[in-house]
N, CA, C and O atoms as a Tinker XYZ file with bonds, in Angstrom:
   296  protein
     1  N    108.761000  109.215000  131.262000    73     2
     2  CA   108.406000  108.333000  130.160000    64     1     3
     3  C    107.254000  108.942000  129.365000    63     2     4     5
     4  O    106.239000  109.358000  129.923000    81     3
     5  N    107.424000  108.978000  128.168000    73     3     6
     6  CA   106.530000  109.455000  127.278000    64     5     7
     7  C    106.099000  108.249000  126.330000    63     6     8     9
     8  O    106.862000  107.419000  125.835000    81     7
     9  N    104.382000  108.344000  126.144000    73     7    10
    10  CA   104.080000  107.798000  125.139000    64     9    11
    11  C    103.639000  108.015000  123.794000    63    10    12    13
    12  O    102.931000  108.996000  123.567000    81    11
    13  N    103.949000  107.265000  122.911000    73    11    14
    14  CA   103.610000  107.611000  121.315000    64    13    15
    15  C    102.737000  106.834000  120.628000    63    14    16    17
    16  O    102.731000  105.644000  120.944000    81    15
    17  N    101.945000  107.214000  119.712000    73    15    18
    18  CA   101.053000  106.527000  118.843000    64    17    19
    19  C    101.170000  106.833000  117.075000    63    18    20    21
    20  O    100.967000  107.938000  116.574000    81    19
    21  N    101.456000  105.872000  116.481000    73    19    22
    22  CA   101.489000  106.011000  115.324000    64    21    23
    23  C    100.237000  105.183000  114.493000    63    22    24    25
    24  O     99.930000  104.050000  114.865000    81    23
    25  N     99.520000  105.855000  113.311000    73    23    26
    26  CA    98.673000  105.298000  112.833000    64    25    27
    27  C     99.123000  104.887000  111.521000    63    26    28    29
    28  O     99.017000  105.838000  110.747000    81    27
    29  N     99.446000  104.160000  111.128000    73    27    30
    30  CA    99.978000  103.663000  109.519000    64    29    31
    31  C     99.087000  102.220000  109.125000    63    30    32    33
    32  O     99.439000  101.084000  108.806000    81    31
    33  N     97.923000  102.801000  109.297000    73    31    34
    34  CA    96.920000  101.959000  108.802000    64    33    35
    35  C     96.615000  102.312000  107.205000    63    34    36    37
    36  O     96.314000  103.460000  106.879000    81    35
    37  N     96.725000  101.160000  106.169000    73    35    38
    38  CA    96.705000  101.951000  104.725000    64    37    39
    39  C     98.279000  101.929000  103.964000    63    38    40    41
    40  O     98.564000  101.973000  102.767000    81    39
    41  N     99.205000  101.839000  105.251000    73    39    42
    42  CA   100.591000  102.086000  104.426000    64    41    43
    43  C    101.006000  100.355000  104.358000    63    42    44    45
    44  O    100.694000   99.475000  105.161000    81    43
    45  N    101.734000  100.264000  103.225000    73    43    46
    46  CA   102.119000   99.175000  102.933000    64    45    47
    47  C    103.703000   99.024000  103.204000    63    46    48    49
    48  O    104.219000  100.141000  103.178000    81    47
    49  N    104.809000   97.810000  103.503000    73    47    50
    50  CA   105.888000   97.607000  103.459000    64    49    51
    51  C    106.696000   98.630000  102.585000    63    50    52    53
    52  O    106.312000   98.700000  101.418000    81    51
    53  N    107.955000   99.596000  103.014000    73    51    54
    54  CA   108.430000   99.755000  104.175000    64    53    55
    55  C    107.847000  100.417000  105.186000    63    54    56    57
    56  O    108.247000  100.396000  106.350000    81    55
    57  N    106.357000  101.355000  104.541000    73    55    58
    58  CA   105.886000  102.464000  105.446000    64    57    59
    59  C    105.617000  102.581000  106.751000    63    58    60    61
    60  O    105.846000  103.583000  107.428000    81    59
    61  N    105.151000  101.610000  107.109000    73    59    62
    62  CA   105.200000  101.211000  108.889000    64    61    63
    63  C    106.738000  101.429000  109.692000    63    62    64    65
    64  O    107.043000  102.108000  110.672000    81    63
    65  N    107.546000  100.517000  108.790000    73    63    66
    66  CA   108.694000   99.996000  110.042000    64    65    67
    67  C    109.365000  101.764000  109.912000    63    66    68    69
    68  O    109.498000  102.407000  110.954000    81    67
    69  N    109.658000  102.262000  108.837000    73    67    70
    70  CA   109.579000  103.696000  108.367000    64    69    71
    71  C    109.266000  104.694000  109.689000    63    70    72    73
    72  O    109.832000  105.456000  110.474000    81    71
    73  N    108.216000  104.243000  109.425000    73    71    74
    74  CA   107.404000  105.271000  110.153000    64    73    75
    75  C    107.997000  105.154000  112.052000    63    74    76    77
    76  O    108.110000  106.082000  112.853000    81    75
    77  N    108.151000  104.310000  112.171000    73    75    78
    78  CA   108.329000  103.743000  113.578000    64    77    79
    79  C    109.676000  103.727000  113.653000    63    78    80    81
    80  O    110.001000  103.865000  114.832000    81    79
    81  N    110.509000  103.633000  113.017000    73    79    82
    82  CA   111.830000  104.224000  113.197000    64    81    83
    83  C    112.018000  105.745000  112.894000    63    82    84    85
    84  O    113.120000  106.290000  112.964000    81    83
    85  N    111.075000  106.273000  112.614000    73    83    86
    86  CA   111.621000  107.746000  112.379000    64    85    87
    87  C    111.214000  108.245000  113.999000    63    86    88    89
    88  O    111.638000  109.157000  114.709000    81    87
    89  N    110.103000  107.099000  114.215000    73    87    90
    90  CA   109.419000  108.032000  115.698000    64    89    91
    91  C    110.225000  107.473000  116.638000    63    90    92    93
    92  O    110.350000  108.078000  117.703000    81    91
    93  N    110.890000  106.281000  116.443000    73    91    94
    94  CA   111.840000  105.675000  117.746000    64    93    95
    95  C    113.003000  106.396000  117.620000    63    94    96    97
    96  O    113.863000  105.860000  118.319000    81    95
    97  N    113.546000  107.647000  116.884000    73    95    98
    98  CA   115.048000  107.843000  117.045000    64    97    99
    99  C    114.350000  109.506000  117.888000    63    98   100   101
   100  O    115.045000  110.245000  118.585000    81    99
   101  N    113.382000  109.658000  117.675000    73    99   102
   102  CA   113.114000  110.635000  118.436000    64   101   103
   103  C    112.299000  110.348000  119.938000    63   102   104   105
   104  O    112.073000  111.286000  120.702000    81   103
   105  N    112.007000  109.339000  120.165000    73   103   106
   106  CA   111.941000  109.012000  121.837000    64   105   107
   107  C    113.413000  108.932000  122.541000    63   106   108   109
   108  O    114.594000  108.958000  122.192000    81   107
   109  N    112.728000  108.833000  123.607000    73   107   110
   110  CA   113.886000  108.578000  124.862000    64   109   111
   111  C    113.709000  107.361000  125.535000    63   110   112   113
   112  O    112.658000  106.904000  125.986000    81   111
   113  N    115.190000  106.730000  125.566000    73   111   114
   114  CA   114.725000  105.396000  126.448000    64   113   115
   115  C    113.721000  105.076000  127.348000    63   114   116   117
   116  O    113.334000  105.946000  128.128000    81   115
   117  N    113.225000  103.932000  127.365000    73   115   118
   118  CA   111.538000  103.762000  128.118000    64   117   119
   119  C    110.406000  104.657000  127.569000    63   118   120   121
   120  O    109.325000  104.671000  128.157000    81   119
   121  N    110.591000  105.323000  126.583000    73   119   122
   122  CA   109.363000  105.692000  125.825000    64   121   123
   123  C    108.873000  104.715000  125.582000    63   122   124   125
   124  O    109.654000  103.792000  125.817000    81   123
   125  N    107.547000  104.250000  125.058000    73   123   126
   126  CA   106.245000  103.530000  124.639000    64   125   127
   127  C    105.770000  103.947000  123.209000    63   126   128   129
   128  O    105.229000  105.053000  123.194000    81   127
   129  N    105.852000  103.298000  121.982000    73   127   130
   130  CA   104.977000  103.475000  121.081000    64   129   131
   131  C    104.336000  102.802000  120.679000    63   130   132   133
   132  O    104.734000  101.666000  120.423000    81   131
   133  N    103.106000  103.170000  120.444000    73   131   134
   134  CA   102.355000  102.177000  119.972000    64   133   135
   135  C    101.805000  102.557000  118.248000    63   134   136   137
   136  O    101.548000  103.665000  117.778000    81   135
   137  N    101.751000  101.233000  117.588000    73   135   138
   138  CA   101.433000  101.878000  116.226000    64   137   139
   139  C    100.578000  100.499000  115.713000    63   138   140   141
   140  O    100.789000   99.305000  115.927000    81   139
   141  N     99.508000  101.203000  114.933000    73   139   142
   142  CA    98.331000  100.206000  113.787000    64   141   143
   143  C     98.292000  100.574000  113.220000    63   142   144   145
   144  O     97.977000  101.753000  113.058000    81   143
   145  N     98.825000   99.197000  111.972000    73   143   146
   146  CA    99.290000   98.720000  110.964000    64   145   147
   147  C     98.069000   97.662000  110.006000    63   146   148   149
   148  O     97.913000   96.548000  110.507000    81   147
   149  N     97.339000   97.915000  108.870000    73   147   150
   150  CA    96.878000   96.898000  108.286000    64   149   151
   151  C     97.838000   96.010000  107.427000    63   150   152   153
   152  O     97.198000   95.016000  107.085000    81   151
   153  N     99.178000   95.964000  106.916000    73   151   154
   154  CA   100.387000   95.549000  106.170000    64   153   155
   155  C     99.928000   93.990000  107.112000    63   154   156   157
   156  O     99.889000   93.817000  108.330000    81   155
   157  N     99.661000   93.143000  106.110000    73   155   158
   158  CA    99.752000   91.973000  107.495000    64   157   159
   159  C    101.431000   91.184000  107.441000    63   158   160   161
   160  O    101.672000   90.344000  108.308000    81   159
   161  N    102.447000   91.499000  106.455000    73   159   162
   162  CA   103.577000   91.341000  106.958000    64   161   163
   163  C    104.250000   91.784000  108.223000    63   162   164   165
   164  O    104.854000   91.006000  108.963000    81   163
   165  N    104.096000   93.274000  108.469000    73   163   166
   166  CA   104.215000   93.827000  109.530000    64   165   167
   167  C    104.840000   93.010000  110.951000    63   166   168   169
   168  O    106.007000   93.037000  111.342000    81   167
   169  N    103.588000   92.232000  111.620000    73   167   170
   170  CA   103.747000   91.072000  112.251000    64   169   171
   171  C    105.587000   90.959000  112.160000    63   170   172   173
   172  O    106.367000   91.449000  112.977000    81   171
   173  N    105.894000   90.280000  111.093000    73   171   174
   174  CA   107.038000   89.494000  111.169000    64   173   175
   175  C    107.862000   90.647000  110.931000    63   174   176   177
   176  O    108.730000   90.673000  111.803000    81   175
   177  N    107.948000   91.385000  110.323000    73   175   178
   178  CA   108.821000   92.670000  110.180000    64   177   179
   179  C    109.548000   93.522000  111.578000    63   178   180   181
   180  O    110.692000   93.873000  111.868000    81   179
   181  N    108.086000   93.631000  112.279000    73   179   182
   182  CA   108.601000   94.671000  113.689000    64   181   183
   183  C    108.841000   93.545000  115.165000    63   182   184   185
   184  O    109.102000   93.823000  116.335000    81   183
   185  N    108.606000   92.164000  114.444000    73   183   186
   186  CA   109.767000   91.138000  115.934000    64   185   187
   187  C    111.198000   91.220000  115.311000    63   186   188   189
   188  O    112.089000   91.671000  116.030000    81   187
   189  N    111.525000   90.791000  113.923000    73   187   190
   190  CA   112.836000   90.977000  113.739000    64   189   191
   191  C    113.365000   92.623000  113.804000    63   190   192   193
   192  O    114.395000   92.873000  114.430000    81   191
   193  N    112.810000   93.422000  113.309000    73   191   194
   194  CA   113.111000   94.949000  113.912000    64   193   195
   195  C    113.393000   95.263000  115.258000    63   194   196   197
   196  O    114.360000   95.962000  115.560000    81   195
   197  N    112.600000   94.784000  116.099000    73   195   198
   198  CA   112.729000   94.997000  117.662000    64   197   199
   199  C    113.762000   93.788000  118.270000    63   198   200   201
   200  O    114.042000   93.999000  119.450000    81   199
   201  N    114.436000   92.460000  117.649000    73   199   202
   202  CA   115.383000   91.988000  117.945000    64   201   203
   203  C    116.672000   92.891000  117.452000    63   202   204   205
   204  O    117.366000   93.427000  118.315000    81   203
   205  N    116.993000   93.059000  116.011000    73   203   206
   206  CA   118.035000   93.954000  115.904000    64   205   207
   207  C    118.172000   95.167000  116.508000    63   206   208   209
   208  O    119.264000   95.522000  116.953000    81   207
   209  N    117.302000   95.773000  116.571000    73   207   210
   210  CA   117.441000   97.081000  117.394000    64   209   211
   211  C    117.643000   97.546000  119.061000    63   210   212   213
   212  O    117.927000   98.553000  119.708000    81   211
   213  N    117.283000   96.054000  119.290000    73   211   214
   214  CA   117.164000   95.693000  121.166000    64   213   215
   215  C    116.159000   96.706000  121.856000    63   214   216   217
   216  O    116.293000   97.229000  122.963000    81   215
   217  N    114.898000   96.898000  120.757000    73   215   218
   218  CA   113.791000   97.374000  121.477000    64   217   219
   219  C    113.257000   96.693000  121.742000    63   218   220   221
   220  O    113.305000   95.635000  121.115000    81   219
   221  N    112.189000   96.876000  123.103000    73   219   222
   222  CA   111.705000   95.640000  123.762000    64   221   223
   223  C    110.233000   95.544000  122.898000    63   222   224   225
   224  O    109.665000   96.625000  122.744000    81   223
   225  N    109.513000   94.230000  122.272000    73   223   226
   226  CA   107.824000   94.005000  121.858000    64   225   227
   227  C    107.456000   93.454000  123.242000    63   226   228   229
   228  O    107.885000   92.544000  123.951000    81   227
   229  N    106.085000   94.759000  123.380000    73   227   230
   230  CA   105.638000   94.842000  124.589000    64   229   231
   231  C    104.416000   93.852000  124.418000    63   230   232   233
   232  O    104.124000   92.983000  125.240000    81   231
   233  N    103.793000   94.083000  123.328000    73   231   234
   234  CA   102.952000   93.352000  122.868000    64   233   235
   235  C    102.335000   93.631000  121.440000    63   234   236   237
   236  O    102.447000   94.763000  120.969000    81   235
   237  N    101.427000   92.236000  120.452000    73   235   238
   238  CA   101.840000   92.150000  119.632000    64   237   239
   239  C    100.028000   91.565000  119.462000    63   238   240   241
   240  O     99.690000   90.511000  120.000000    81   239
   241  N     99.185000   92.278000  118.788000    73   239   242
   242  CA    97.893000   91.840000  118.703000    64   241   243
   243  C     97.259000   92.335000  117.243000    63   242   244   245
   244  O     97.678000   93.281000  116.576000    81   243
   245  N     96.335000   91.607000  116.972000    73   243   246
   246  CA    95.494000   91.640000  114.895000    64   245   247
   247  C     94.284000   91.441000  115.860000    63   246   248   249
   248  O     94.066000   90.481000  116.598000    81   247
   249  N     93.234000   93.059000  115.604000    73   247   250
   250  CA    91.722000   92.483000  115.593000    64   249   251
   251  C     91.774000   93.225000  114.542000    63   250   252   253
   252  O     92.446000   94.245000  114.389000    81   251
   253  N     90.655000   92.429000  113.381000    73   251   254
   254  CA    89.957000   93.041000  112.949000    64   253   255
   255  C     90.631000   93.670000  111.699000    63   254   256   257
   256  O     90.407000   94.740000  111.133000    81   255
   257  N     91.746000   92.436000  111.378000    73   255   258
   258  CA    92.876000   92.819000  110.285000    64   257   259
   259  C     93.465000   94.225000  110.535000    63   258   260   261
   260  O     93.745000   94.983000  109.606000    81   259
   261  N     93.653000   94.560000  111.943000    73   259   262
   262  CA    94.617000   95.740000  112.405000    64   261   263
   263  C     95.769000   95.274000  113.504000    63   262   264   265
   264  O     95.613000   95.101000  114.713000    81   263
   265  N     96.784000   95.149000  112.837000    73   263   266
   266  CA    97.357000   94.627000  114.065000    64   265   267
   267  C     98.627000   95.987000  114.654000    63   266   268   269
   268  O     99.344000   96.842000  114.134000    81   267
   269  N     98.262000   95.429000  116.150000    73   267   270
   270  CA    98.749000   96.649000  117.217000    64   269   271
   271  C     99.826000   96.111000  117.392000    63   270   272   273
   272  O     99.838000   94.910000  117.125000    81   271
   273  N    100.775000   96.559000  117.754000    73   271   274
   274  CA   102.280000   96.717000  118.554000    64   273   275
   275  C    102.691000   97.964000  119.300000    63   274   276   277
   276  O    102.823000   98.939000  118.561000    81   275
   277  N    102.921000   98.171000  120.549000    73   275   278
   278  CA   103.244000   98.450000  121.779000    64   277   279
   279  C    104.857000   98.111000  121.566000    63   278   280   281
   280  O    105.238000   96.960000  121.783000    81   279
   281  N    105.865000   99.206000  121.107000    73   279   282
   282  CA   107.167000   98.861000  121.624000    64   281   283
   283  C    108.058000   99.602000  123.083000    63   282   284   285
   284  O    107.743000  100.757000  123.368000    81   283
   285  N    108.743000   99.156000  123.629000    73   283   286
   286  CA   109.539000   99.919000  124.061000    64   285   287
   287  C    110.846000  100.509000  124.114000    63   286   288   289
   288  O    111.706000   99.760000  124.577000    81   287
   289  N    111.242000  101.703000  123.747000    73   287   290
   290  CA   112.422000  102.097000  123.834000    64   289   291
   291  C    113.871000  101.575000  124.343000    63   290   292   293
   292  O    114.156000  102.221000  125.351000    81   291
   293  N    114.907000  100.632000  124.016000    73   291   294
   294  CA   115.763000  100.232000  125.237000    64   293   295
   295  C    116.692000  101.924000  125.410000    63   294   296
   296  O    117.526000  102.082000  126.301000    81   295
């Protein structure tokens, strides 16, 4: 299992989910990425992303108008 970090702090709608699908077609199942995002749509963008895609949200946190997401690879 490998983990990933993406920083798309600054990028606005699509650039995040973008960004995190370019890095999820290059993991391997049970990879880990994690990526911060200031877009405060985001939030609602990468639960419906990670339902269609049947990647698992590992977790889902905003400090500090940065919010983190932790996905996992199915």
């Amino acid at each position: 299992m490998a983990e990933y970090f993406i920083d798309a702090k600054g990028l606005q709608c699509p650039g995040p989910i973008t960004q995190l699908f370019k890095q999820m077609k290059e993991a391997q199942s049970g990879d880990i990425v994690t990526i911060e995002v200031t877009d405060p749509a985001f939030k609602r963008d990468v639960e419906s992303w990670c339902k269609k895609t049947k990647n698992e949200l590992l977790s889902l946190e905003e400090v500090n108008d940065v919010i983190k997401a932790k996905i996992k690879k199915a």
